[in-house]
DRENPAMAR-372633 format. One record per residue: residue number from 0; residue in one letter; x, y, z of N, C-alpha, C in turn. Coordinates in nm, 3 decimals. Example, Ala and Ser with C-alpha at 12.3 -4.5 7.8 and 13.67 -1.06 7.14 Angstrom:
% residues 2
{rec 0 A {1.319 -0.569 0.780} {1.230 -0.450 0.780} {1.320 -0.330 0.780}}
{rec 1 S {1.285 -0.225 0.708} {1.367 -0.106 0.714} {1.290 0.003 0.787}}
This chain:
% residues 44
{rec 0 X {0.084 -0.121 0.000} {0.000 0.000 0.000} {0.088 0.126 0.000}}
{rec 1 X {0.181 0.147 0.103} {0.261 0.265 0.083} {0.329 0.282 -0.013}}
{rec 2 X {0.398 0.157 -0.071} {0.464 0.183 -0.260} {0.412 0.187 -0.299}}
{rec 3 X {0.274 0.194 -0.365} {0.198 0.196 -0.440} {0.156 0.355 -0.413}}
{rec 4 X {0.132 0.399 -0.319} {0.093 0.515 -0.268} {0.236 0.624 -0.324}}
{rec 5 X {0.326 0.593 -0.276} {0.465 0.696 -0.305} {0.499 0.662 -0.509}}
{rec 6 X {0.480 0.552 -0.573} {0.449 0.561 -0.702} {0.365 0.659 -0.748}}
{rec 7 X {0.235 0.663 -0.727} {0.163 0.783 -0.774} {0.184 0.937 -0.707}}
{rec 8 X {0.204 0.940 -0.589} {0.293 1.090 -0.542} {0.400 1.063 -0.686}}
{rec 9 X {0.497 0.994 -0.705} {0.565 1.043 -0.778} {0.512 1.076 -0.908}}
{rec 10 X {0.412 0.987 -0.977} {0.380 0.992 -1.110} {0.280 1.139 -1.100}}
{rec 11 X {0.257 1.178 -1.002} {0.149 1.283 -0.975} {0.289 1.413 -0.983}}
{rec 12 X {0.380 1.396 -0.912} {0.474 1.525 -0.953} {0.521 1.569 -1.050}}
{rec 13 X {0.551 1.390 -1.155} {0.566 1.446 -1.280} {0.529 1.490 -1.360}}
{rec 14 X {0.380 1.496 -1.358} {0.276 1.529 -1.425} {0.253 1.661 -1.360}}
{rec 15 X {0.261 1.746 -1.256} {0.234 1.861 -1.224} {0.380 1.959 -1.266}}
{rec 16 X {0.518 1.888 -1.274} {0.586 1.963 -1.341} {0.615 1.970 -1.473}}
{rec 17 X {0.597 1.851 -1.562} {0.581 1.894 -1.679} {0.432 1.990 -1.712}}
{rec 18 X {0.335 2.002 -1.662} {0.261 2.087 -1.676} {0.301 2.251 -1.623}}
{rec 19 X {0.396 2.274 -1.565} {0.401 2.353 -1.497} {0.565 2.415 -1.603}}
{rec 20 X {0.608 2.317 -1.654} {0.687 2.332 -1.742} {0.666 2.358 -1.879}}
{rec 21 X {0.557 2.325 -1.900} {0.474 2.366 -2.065} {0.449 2.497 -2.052}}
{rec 22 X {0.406 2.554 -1.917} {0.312 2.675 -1.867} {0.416 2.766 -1.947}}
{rec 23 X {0.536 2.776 -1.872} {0.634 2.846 -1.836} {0.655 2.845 -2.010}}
{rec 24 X {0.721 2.730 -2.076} {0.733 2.729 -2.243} {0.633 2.827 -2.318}}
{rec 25 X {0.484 2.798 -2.281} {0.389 2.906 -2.353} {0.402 3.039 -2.322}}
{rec 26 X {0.429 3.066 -2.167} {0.477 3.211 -2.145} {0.609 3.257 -2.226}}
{rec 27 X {0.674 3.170 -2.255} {0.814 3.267 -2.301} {0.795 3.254 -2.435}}
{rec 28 X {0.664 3.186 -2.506} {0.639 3.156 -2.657} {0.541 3.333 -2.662}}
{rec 29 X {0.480 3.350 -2.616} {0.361 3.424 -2.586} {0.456 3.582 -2.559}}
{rec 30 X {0.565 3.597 -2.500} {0.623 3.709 -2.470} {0.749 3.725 -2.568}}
{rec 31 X {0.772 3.611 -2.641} {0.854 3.672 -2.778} {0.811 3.704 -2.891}}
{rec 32 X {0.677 3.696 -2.919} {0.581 3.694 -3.039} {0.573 3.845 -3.035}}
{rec 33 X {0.517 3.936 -2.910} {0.473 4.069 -2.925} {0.606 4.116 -2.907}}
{rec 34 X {0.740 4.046 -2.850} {0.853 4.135 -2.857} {0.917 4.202 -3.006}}
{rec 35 X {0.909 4.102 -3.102} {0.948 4.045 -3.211} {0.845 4.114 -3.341}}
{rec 36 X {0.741 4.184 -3.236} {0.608 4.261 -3.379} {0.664 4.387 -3.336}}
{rec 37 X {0.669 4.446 -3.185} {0.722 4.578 -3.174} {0.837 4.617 -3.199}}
{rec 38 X {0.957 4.517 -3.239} {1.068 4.534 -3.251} {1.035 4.563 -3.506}}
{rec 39 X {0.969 4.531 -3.497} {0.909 4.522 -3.617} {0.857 4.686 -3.623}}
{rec 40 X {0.773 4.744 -3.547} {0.757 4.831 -3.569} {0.797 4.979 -3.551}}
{rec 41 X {0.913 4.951 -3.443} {0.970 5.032 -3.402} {1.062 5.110 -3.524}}
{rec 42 X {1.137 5.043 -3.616} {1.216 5.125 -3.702} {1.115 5.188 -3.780}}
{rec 43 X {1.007 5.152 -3.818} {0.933 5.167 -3.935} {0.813 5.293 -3.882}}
């Protein structure tokens, strides 16, 4: 019961940090897109 129990704590962390790690990927996808249009519009 307790290995079985500390297996899913673990399979449960990995799953909350790769989610938590995608987050973070879409934020820095999401904050180079508008960097990259104003840097576009700035000379012009």
């Amino acid at each position: 019961m307790l290995f079985v129990g500390m297996q899913t704590e673990k399979l449960g962390l990995l799953v909350v940090s790769r989610a938590i790690g995608g987050y973070f990927q879409m934020l820095r996808i999401a904050n180079l897109i508008p960097s990259q249009s104003l840097s576009r519009q700035g000379p012009a």
